[in-house]
C-alpha positions as CSV (number, residue, x, y, z in Angstrom):
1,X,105.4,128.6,134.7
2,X,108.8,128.9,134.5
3,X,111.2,125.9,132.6
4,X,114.1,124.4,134.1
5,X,116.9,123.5,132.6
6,X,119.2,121.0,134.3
7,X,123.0,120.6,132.4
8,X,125.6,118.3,133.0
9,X,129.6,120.3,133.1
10,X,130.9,120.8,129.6
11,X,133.2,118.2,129.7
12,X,130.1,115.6,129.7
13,X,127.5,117.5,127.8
14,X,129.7,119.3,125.5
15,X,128.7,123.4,125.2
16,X,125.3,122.8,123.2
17,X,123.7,121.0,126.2
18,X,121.0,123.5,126.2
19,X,119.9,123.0,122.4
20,X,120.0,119.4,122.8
21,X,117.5,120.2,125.5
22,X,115.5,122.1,123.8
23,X,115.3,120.0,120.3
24,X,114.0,116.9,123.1
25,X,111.4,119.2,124.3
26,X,110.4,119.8,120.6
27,X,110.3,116.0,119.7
28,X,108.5,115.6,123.1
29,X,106.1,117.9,122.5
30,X,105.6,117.0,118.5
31,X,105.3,113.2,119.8
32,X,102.1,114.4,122.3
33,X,100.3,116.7,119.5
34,X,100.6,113.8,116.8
35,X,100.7,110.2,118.5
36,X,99.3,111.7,122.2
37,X,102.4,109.7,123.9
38,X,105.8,111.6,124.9
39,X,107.9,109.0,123.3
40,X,106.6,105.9,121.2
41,X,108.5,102.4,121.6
42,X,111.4,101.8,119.7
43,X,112.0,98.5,118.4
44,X,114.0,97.3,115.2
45,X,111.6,95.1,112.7
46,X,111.5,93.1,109.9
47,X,108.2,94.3,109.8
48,X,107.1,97.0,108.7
49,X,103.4,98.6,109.2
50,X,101.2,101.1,107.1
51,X,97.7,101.8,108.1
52,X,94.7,103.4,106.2
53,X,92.4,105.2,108.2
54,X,89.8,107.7,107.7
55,X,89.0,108.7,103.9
56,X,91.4,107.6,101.3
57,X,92.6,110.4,99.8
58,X,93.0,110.7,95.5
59,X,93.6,113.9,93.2
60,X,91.0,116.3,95.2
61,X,91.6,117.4,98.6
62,X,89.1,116.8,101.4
63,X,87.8,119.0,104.0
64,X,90.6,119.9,106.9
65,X,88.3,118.5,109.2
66,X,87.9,115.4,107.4
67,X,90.4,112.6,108.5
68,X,91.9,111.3,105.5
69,X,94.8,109.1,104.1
70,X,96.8,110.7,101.2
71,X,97.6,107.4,98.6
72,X,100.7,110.1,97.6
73,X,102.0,109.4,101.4
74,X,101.4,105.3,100.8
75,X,102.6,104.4,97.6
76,X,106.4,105.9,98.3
77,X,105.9,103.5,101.6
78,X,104.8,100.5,99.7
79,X,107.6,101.0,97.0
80,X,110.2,101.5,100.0
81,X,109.0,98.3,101.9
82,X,109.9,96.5,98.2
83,X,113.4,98.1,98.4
84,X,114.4,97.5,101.6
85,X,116.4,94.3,102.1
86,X,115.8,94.9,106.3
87,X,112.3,94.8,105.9
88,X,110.2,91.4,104.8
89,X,106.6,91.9,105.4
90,X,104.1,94.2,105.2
91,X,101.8,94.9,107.9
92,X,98.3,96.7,106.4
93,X,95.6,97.9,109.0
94,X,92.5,99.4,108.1
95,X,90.1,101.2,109.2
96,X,88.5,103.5,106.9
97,X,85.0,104.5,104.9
98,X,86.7,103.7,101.5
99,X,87.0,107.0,99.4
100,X,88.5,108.0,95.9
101,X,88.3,105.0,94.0
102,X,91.4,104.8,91.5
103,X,93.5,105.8,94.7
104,X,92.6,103.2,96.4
105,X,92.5,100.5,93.3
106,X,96.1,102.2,92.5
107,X,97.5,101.3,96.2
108,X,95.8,97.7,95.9
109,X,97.8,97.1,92.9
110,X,100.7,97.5,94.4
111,X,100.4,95.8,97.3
112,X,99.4,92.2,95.4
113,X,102.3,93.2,93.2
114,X,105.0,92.7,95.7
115,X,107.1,89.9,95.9
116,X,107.1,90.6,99.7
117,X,104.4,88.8,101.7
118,X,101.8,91.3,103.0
119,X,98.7,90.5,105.9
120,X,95.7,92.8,106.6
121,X,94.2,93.4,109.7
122,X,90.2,95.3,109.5
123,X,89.6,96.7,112.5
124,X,86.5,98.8,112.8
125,X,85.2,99.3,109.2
126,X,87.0,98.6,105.7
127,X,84.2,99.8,103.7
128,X,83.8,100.5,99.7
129,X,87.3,100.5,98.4
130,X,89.0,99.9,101.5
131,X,87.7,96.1,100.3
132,X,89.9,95.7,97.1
133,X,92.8,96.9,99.9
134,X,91.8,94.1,102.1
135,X,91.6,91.8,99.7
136,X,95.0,92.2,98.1
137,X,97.7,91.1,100.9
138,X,98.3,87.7,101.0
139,X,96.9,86.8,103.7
140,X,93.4,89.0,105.0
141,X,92.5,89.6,108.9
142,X,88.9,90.7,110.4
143,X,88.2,91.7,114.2
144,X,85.3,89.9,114.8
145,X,83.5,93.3,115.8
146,X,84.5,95.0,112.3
147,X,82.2,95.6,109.2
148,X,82.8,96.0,105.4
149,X,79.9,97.6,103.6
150,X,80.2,96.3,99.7
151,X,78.4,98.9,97.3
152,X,78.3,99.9,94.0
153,X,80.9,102.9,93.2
154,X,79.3,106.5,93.0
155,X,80.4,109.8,91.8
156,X,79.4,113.7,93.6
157,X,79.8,116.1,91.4
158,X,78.6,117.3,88.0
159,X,77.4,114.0,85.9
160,X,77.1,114.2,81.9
161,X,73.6,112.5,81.5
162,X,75.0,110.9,78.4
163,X,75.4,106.7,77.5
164,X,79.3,107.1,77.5
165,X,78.8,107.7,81.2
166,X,76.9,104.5,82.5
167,X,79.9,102.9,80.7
168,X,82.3,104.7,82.1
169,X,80.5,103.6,85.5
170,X,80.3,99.8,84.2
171,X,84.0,99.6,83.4
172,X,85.2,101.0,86.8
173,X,82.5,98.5,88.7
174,X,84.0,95.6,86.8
175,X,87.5,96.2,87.5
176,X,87.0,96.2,91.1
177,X,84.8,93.5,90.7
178,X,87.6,91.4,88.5
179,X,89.7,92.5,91.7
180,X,87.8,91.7,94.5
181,X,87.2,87.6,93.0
182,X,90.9,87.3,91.8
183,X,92.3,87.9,95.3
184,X,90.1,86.4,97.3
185,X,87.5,83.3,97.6
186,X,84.9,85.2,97.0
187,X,81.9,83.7,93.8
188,X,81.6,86.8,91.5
189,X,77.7,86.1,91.0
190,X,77.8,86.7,94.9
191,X,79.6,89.0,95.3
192,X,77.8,91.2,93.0
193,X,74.4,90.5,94.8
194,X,75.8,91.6,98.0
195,X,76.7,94.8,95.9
196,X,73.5,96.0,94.8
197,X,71.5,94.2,97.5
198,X,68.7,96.9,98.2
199,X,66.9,95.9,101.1
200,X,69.9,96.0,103.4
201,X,71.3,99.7,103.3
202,X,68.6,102.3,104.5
203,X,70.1,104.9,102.0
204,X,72.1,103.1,99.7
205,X,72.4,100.5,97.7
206,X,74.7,97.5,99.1
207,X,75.3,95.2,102.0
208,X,77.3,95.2,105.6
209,X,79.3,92.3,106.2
210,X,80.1,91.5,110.1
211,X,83.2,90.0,111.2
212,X,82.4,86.1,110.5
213,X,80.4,87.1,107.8
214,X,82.9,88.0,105.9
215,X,85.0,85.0,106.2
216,X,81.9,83.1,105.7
217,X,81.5,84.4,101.9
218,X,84.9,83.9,101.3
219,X,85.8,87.8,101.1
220,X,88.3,87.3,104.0
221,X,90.4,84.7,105.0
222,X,90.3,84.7,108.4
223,X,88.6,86.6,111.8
224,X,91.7,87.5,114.0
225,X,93.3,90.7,115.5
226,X,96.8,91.7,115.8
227,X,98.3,88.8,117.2
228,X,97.1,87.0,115.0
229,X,97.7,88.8,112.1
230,X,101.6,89.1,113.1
231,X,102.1,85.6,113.4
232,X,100.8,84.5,110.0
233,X,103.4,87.7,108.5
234,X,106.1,86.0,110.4
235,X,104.9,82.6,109.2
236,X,104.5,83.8,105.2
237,X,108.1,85.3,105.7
238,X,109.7,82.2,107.1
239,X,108.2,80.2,103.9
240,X,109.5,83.3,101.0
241,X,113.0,82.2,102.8
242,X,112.7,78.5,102.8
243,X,111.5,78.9,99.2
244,X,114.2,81.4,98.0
């Protein structure tokens, strides 16, 4: 199939009508093979909106096939939400199977750092360390159909049967346990039950917290979706001005 191009006169288009045809059809077609839409709303926002889906991402590469998060891609996006006077909230969606802890601890810091207010949303799954992520906006969102499986951290790979190890485990599980029970209203003597709960998992060790759940033991704030989730940004950024 052949294209067509269609041109205004020179006078209106000016002589480079055809490139500016042809970088649309690139943006077009780059719009399709990453989003799936030919062009994507445009709308100016104080708001501005990372997600986390997939496999977080750390210091060794995953599978092509694997869909993944790179924290490398995040953090310049957190910092850059900080520096921007135009944007005043931070918008964090999640869905993802958790992944390389420090990455995920790293982005986590960062967000409860800001002097920004942030809100996340978990939609389908926020599992492992997608929790500490979850926890540490300022305000925390659950769908009502969407899980978060809390687990004790694990490690593939070669393993040094030595002592220094299982403390080397120990100090990693408390930190994102000291995490977890700072930033939200979660009992620490709970939440480590739910964490090496053994009855609950088939193959692992751990528990799967549904929707209501959730808010119930105090990990989340709130079950809600995206409206939801919007208006208590808009809300937490109309009370940073009024307290300015």
């Amino acid at each position: 199939m052949s294209d067509f191009y269609i041109f205004d006169s020179d006078e209106e288009t000016g002589a480079g009508g055809k490139d500016d045809y042809k970088d649309e059809k690139d943006k077009a077609a780059e719009s399709i093979k990453e989003l799936g839409e030919v062009k994507v709303p445009l709308f100016r926002s104080n708001i501005h909106c990372i997600t986390v889906i997939g496999q977080i991402e750390g210091h060794v590469l995953l599978p092509p096939q694997n869909k993944s998060t790179k924290y490398e891609h995040i953090i310049p996006q957190i910092v850059a939400v900080e520096e921007n006077p135009e944007i005043e909230g931070l918008l964090l969606i999640l869905n993802t199977v958790g992944g390389d802890v420090e990455a995920g601890l790293a982005l986590s810091e960062l967000i409860v750092s800001m002097s920004k207010p942030a809100v996340s949303l978990v939609l389908g799954g926020g599992h492992s360390i997608g929790v500490p992520l979850a926890v540490s906006a300022t305000h925390s969102f659950i769908a009502p159909t969407a899980t978060m499986t809390i687990h004790p951290i694990r490690m593939n790979g070669l393993i040094i049967g030595v002592p220094q190890t299982f403390d080397y485990f120990n100090k990693m599980q408390e930190r994102i346990i000291r995490f977890i029970v700072e930033h939200s209203n979660i009992d620490v003597d709970l939440l480590k039950k739910l964490m090496f709960t053994t009855s609950e998992l088939a193959n692992d060790v751990g528990t799967v917290l549904v929707g209501a759940e959730a808010v119930r033991y105090g990990l989340i704030k709130d079950i809600g979706g995206l409206h939801q989730a919007i208006a208590k940004l808009r809300s937490l950024i109309t009370d940073a001005k009024q307290n300015a």
